[in-house]
C-alpha positions as CSV (number, residue, x, y, z in Angstrom):
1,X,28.1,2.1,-11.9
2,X,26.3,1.2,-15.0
3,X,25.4,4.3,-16.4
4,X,21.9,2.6,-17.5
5,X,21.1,3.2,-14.0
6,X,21.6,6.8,-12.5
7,X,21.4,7.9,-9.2
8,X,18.4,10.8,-9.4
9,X,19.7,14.3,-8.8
10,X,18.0,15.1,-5.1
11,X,16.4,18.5,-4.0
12,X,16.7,19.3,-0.3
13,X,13.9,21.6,-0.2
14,X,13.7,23.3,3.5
15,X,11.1,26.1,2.4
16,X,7.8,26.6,4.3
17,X,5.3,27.1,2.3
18,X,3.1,30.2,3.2
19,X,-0.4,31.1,1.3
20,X,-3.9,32.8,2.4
21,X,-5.2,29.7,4.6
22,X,-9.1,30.0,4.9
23,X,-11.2,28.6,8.2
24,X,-10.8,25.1,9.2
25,X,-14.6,24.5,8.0
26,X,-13.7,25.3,4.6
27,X,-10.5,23.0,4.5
28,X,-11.3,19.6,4.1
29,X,-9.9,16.7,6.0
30,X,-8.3,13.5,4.9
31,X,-8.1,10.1,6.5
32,X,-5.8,7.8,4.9
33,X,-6.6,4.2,6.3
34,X,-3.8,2.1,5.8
35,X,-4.3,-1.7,6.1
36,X,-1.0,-3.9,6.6
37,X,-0.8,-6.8,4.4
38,X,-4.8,-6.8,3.3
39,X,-5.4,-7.5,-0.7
40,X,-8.2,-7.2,-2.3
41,X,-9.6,-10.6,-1.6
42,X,-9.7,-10.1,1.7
43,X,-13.1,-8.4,2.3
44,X,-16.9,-9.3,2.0
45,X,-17.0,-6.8,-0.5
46,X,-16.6,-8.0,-4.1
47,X,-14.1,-5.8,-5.9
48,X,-13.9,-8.2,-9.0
49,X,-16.0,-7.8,-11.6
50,X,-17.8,-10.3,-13.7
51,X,-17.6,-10.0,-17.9
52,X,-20.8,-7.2,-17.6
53,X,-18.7,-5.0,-15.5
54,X,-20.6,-5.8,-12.4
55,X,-19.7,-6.9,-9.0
56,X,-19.2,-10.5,-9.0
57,X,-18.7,-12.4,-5.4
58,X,-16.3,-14.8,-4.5
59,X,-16.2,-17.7,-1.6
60,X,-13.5,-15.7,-0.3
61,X,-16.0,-12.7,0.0
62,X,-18.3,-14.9,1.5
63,X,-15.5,-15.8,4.5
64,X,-15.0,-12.6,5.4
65,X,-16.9,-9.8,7.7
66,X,-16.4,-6.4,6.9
67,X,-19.5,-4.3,6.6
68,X,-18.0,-1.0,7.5
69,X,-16.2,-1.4,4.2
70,X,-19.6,-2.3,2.5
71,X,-20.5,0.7,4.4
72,X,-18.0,2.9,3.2
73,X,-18.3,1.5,-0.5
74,X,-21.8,1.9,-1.0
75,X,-21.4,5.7,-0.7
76,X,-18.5,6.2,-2.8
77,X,-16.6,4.5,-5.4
78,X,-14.3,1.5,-5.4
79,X,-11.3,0.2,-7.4
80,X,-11.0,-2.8,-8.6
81,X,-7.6,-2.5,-10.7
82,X,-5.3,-0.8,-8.0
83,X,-2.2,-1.3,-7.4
84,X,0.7,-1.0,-4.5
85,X,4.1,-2.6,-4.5
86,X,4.3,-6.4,-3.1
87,X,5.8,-5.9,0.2
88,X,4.8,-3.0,2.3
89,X,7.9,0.3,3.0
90,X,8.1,0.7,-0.8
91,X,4.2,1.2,-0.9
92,X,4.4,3.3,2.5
93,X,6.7,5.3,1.6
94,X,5.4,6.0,-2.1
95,X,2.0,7.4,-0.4
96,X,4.4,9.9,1.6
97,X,6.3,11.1,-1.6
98,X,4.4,10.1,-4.3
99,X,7.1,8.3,-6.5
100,X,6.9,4.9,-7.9
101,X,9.2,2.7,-5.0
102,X,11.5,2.4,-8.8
103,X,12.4,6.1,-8.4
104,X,12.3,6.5,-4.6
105,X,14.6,3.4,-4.2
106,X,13.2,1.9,-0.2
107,X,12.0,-1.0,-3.3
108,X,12.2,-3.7,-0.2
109,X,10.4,-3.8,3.1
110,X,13.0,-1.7,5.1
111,X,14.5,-4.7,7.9
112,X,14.8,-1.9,11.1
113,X,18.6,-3.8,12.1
114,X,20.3,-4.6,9.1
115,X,20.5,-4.2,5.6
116,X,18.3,-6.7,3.5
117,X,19.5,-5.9,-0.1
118,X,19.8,-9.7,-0.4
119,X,23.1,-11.3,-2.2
120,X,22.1,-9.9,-5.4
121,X,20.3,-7.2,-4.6
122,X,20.7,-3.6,-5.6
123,X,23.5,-2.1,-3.0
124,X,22.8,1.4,-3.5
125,X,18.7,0.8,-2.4
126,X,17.6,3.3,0.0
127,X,17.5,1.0,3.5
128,X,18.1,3.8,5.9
129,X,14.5,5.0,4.0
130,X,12.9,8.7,4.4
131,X,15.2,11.7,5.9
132,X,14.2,14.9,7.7
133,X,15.6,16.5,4.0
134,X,12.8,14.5,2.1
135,X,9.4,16.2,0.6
136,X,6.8,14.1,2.6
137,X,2.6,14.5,1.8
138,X,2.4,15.4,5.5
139,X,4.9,17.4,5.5
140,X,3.8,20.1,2.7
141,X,0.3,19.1,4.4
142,X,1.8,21.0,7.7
143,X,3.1,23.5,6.0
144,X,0.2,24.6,4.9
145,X,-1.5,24.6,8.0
146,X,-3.1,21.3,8.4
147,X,-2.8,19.3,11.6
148,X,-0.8,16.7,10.6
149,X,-1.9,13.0,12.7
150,X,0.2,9.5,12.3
151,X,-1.3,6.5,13.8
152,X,-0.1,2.8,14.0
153,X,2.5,1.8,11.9
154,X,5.3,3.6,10.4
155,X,8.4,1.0,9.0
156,X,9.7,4.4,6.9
157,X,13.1,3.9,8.0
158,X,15.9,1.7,9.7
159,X,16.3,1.6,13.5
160,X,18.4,4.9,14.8
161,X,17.8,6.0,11.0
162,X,15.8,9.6,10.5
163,X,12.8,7.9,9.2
164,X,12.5,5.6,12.4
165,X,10.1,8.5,14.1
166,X,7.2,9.7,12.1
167,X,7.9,12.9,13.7
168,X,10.8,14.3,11.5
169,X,8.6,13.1,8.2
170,X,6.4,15.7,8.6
171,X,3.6,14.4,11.3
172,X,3.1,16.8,14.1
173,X,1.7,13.7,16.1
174,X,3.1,10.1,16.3
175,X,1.0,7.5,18.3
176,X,2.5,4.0,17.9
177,X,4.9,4.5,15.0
178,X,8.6,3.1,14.9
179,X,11.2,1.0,12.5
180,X,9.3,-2.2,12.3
181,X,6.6,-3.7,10.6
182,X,4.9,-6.3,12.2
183,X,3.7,-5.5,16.0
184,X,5.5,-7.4,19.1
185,X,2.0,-8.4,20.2
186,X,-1.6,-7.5,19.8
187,X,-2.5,-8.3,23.2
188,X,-2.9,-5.7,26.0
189,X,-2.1,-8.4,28.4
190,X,1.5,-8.8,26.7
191,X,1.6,-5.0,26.3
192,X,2.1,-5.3,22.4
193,X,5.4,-7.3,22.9
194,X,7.1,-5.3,25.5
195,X,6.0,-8.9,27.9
196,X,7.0,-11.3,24.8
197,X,10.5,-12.2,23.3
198,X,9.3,-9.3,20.4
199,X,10.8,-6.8,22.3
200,X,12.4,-5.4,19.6
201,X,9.0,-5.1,18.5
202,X,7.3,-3.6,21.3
203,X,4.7,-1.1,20.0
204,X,5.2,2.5,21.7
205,X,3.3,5.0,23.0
206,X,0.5,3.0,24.5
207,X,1.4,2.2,28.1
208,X,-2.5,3.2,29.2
209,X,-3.1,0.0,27.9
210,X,-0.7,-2.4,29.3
211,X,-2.2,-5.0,31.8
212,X,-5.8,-4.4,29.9
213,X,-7.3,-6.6,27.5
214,X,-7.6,-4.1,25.0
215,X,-6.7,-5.7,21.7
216,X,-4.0,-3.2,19.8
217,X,-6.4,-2.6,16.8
218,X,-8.9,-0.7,19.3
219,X,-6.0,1.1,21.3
220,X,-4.8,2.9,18.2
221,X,-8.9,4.0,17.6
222,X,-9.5,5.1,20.6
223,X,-6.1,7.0,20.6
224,X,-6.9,8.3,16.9
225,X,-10.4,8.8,18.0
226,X,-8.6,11.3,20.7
227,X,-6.2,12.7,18.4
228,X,-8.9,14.1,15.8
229,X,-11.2,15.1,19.1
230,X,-8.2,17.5,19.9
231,X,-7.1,18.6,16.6
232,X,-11.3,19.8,16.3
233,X,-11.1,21.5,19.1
234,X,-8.7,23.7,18.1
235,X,-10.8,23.9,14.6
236,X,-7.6,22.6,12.6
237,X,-7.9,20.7,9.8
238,X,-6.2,17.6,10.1
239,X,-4.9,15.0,7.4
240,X,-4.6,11.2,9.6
241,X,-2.6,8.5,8.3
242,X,-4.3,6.1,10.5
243,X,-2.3,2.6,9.2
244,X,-3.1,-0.3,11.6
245,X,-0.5,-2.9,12.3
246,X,-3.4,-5.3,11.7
247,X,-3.7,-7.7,9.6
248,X,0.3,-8.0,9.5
249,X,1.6,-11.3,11.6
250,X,1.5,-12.4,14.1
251,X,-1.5,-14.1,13.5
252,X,-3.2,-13.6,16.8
253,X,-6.7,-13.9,17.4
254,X,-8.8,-10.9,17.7
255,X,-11.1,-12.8,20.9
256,X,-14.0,-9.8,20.0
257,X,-14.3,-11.6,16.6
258,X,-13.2,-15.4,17.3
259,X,-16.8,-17.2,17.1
260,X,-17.4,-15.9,13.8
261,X,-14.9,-18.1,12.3
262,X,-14.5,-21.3,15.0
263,X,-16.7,-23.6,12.3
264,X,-15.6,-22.0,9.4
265,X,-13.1,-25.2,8.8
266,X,-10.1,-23.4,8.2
267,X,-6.9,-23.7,10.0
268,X,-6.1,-21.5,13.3
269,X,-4.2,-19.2,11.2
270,X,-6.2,-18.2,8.7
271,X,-9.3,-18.1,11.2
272,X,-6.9,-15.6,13.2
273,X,-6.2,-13.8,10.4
274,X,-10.2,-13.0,10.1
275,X,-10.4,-11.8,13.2
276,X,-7.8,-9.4,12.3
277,X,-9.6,-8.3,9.2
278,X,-13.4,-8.1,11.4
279,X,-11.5,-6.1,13.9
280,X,-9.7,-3.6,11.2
281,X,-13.3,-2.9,9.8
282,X,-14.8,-2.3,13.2
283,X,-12.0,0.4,13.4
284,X,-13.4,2.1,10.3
285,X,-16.6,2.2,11.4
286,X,-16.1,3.5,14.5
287,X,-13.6,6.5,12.9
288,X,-16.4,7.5,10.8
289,X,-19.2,7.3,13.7
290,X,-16.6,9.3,15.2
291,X,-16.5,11.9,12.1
292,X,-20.3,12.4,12.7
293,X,-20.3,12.8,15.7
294,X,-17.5,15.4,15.9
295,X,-19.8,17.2,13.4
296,X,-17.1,16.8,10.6
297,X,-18.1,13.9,9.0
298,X,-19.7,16.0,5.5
299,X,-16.0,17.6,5.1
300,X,-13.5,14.2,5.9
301,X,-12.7,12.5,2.9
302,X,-11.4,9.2,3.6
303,X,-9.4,6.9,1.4
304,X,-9.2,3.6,2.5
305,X,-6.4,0.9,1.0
306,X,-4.1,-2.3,1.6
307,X,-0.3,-1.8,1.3
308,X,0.1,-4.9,-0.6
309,X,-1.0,-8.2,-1.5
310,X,-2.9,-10.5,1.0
311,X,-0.8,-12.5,3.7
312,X,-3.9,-14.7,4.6
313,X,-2.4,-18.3,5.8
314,X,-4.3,-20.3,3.1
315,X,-2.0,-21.5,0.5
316,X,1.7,-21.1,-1.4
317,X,2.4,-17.6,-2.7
318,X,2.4,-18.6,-6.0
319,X,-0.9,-20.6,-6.0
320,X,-4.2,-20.1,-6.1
321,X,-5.4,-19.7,-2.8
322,X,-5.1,-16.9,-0.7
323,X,-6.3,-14.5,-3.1
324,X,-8.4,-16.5,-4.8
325,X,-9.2,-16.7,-7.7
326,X,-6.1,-14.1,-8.3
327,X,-3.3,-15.9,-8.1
328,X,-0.2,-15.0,-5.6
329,X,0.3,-13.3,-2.6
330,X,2.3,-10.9,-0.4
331,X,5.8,-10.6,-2.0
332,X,4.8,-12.2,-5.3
333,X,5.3,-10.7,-8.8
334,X,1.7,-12.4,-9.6
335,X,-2.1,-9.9,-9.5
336,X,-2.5,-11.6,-5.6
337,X,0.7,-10.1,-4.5
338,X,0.2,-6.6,-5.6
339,X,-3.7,-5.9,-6.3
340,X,-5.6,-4.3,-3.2
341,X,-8.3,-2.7,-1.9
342,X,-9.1,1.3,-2.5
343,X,-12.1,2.9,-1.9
344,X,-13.1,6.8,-1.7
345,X,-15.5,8.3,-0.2
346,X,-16.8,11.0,1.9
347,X,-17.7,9.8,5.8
348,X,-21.3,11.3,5.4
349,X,-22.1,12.5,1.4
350,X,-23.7,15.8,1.2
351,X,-24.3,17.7,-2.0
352,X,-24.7,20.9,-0.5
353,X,-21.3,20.9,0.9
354,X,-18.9,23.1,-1.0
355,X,-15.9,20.3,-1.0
356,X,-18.0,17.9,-2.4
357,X,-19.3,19.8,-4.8
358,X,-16.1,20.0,-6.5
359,X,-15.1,16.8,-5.6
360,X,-18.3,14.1,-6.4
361,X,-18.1,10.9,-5.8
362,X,-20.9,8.7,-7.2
363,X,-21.9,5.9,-4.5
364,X,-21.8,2.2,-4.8
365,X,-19.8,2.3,-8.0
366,X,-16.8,0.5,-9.5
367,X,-13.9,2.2,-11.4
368,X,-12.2,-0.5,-13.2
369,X,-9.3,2.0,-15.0
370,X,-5.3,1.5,-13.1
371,X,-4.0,3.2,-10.8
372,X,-1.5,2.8,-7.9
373,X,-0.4,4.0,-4.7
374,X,1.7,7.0,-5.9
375,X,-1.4,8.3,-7.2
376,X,-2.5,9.1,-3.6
377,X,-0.1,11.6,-3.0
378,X,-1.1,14.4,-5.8
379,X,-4.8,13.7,-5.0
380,X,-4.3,14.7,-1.4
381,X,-2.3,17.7,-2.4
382,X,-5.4,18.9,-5.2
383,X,-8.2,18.0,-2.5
384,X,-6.6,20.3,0.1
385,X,-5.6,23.0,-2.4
386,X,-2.0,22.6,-1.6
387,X,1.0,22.0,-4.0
388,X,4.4,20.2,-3.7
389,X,7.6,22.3,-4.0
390,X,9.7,22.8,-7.4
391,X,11.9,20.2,-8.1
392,X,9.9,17.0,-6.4
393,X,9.5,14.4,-9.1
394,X,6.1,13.3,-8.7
395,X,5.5,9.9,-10.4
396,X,1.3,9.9,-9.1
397,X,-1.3,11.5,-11.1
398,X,-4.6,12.8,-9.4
399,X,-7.1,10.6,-9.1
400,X,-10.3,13.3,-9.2
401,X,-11.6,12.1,-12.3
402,X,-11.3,8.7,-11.6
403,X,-13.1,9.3,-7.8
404,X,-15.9,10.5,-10.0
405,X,-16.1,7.3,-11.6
406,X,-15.6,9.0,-15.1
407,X,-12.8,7.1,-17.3
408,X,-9.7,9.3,-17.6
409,X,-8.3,9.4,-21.0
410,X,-4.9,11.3,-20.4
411,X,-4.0,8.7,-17.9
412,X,-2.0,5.4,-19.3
413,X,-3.1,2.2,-18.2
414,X,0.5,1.5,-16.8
415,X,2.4,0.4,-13.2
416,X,5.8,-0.6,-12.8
417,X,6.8,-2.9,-9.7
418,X,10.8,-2.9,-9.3
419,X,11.8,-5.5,-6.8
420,X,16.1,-6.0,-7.2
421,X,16.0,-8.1,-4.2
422,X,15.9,-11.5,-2.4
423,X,15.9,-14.2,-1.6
424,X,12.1,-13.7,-1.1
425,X,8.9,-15.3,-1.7
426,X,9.6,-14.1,-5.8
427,X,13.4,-12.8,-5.8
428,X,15.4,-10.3,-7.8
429,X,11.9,-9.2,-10.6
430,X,10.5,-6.5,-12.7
431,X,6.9,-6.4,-13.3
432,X,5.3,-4.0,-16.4
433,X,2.0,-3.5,-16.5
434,X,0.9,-1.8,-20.0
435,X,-2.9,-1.6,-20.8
436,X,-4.1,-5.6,-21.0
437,X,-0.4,-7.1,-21.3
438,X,1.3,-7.8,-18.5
439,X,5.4,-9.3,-18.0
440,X,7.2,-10.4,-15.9
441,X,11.2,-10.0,-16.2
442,X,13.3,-12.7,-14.0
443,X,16.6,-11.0,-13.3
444,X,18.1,-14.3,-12.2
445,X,15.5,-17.4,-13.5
446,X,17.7,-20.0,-11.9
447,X,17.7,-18.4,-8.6
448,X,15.4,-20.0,-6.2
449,X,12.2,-17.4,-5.9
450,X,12.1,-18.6,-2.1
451,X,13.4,-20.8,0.3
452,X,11.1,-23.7,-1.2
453,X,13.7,-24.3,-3.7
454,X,10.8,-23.1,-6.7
455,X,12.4,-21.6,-10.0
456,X,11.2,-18.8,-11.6
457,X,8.5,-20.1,-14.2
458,X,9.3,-19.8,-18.0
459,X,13.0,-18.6,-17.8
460,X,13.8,-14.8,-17.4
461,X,10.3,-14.2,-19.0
462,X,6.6,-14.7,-18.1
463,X,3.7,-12.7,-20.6
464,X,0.0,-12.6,-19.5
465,X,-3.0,-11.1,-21.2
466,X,-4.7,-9.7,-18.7
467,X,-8.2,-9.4,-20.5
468,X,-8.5,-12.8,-21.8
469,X,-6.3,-14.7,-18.4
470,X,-7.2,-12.5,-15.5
471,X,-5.7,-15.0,-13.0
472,X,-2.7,-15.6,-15.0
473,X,-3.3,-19.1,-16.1
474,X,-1.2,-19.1,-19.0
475,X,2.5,-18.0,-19.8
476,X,2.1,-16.7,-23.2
477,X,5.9,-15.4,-23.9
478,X,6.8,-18.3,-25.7
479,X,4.2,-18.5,-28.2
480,X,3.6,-13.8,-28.6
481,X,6.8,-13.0,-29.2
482,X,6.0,-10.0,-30.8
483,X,4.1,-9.1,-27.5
484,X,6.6,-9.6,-25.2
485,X,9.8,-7.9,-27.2
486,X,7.0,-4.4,-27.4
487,X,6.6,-5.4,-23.4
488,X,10.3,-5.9,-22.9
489,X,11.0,-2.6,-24.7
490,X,8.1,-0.4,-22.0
491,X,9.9,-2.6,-19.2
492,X,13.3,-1.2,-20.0
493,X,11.9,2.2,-21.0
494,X,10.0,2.8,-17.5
495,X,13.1,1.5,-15.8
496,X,15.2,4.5,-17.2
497,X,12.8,6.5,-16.7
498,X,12.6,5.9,-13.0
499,X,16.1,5.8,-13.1
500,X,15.8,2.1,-11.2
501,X,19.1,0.6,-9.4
502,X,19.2,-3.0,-11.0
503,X,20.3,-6.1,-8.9
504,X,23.9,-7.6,-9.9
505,X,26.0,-10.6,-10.3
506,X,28.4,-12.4,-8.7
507,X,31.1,-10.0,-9.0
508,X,29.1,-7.2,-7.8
509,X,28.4,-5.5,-11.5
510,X,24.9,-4.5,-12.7
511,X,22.7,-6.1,-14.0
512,X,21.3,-5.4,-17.5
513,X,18.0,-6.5,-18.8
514,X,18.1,-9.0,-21.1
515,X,15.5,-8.8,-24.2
516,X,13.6,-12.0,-26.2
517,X,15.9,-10.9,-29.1
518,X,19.2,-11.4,-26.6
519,X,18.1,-14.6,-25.6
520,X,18.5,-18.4,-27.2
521,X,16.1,-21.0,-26.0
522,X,14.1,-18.4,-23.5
């Protein structure tokens, strides 16, 4: 073992947690509302903003139907330069522990039946994923007397691994939550894959449906619709990780949804793939008509984000297309693959309540400074007035400030996305994100980045401005050297920090990264 690259000292904490808990009315509830494989391109709201600061609209934002999400965004605040890792159990499981996917080490999706380090990849990565042992948000969330509510999709662990059932992560409900990723089927009629050859795949826990044409993004509502129903009946307060399988492939057609998109020229896929999106917002909606309804709506807090880049079925992952006019996709080191939507708000603003009187949120605003999926973590534990044990490394900071669309000066500019992996659609890459300047560091530059054959562009090294090259037109490592060694130098810093497992050779030895001044002909 290189001793570059450490292996974290772990602390099994098995300590509830007891304090003064005051009335459910006065405890605030917390929707997470996870969307599978949705970046930030993929809505009709305009998260980019134009040289003024202001919203600026895309054709992409003009394909797509989500006015829930306009909804939701035009009373609270969006995000515009958020981040998650580029394929989704790294970003899953840094919202349950809030740790950068570097330090937490799941830093590949988590393949539920065998081991996908890749031939290169880091050996020591965490595949089996989250234990019973592990401090989860949910978990300190229960233990502090919040009803704790998982809904959809898990993919926190291998199959027959602990972190397989949402149950022993800390979630005192699991609806629909197993190993995989991507659902067997959508379709009632196929009952979510247990009738296709995705058995393997099946989606649990919703037999009620089977034989109905109840497509699976309503099941899980009306199921987390239920679960919330119950949990205010027994005045709890409840935190619900409602993450929809949707808009993950299969790419099968939402048929509430399919004549918005049958002359929109695009190919089935990607006109399947809207559907998917359409259907994913009518979710939202109806989850915060349900909150008003339920008489909660002033005291639920809902923060609403993608787990990674887009998958949309428009283009090459390393391209301008799917994301447009970012460039990338799912699984690529580039702004499509890992920028995605975040918005927070309350389900029905009120400034007399006492919550949101400590916790503003302007409406219809942007916030432009970085942040990342770690950071959801710490803000769930300040909103609820709860705290994570001694000992848990907690990469996140609390995104209050921020929520309130003031700038937040003690926060660095700064997100690190470890991926010692492949062969994937970008293989084996480091990405450092430091105020404008961004780099990318190529492990292995003559290693195919997928199974087109593509090299990794520019050697091991690829240097964007960010403020001047949003869509990361231009490679500038060859010609700001100074840039990219000061770049480098964070890169390798954050990696320590982290304590990161690097990918290795042939031989099976780490990896170490390789800076400009190491290099000839880079």
């Amino acid at each position: 073992m290189n001793p570059f690259f450490t292996r974290p000292f772990v602390l099994v904490v098995s300590v509830v947690f007891f304090h003064v808990v005051a009335t459910a009315a006065d405890r605030p509830n917390v929707m997470v509302f996870l969307v599978d494989d949705m970046g930030v391109m993929d809505t009709s709201v305009p998260f980019l903003t134009d040289a003024d600061g202001k919203p600026q609209r895309y054709p992409l934002n003009d394909y797509y139907r989500t006015p829930n999400m306009e909804r939701l965004a035009k009373q609270g605040v969006r995000f515009n330069q958020f981040y998650a890792m580029s394929v989704c159990s790294p970003t899953r499981i840094a919202i349950m522990t809030g740790q950068n996917a570097a330090r937490h080490r799941a830093t590949n999706w988590i393949n539920p039946e065998r081991n996908n380090a890749g031939p290169h990849g880091a050996p020591d990565w965490d595949w089996a994923g989250l234990s019973k042992k592990d401090v989860t948000l949910p978990g300190i969330l229960r233990d502090h007397g919040y009803r704790t509510i998982h809904v959809g999709k898990g993919h926190f662990g291998a199959e027959e691994q602990e972190g397989a059932e949402p149950l022993n992560l800390g979630f005192d409900v699991n609806i629909a939550g197993a190993s995989f990723g991507a659902p067997g089927s959508y379709y009632g009629e196929m009952n979510y894959g247990h009738k296709s050859k995705r058995k393997r795949h099946a989606v649990p826990h919703l037999e009620k449906y089977h034989d109905t044409q109840t497509f699976l993004t309503e099941a899980l509502t009306l199921e987390a619709k239920q679960a919330v129903t119950n949990t205010v009946k027994n005045k709890e307060p409840f935190y619900l990780y409602f993450a929809h399988y949707a808009v993950h492939a299969p790419f099968e057609s939402d048929p509430r949804f399919a004549d918005n998109y049958a002359d929109s020229g695009k190919p089935k896929n990607a006109q399947a793939f809207a559907t998917l999106i359409e259907g994913m917002d009518r979710s939202l909606g109806q989850m915060m008509d349900h909150f008003e309804q339920l008489g909660i709506a002033e005291n639920t807090l809902i923060l609403f984000l993608g787990d990674n880049g887009s998958d949309a079925p428009l283009g090459h992952e390393h391209t301008v297309a799917c994301a447009a006019p970012l460039r990338g996709k799912k699984g690529a080191h580039y702004e499509g693959g890992m920028r995605v939507p975040f918005i927070a708000a309350w389900a029905k603003p009120d400034s007399q309540n006492s919550t949101q009187s400590q916790w503003k949120i302007p409406h219809d605003e942007i916030q432009s400074q970085v942040a990342a999926v770690q950071d959801i973590f710490p803000t769930v534990l300040q909103v609820t007035g709860t705290t994570a044990p001694p000992g848990h490394i907690v990469d996140g900071r609390s995104l209050q400030t921020l929520i309130a669309g003031k700038p937040d000066d003690s926060r660095d500019e700064r997100f690190l996305m470890h991926y010692p992996h492949g062969p994937h659609r970008s293989s084996y890459f480091t990405t450092w994100r430091d105020g404008d300047w961004k780099v990318i560091y190529h492990w292995l530059p003559d290693t195919p980045s997928n199974g087109q054959g593509l090299q990794s562009e520019g050697g091991h090294y690829q240097l964007y401005n960010l403020a001047n090259d949003p869509f990361e037109s231009t490679n500038l490592a060859a010609t700001e050297p100074q840039h990219l060694s000061r770049m480098m130098e964070g890169l390798v810093a954050a990696l320590k920090q982290h304590q990161a497992l690097p990918p290795v050779d042939d031989e099976g030895n780490n990896l170490t990264p390789k800076l400009p001044s190491e290099q000839t002909g880079s």
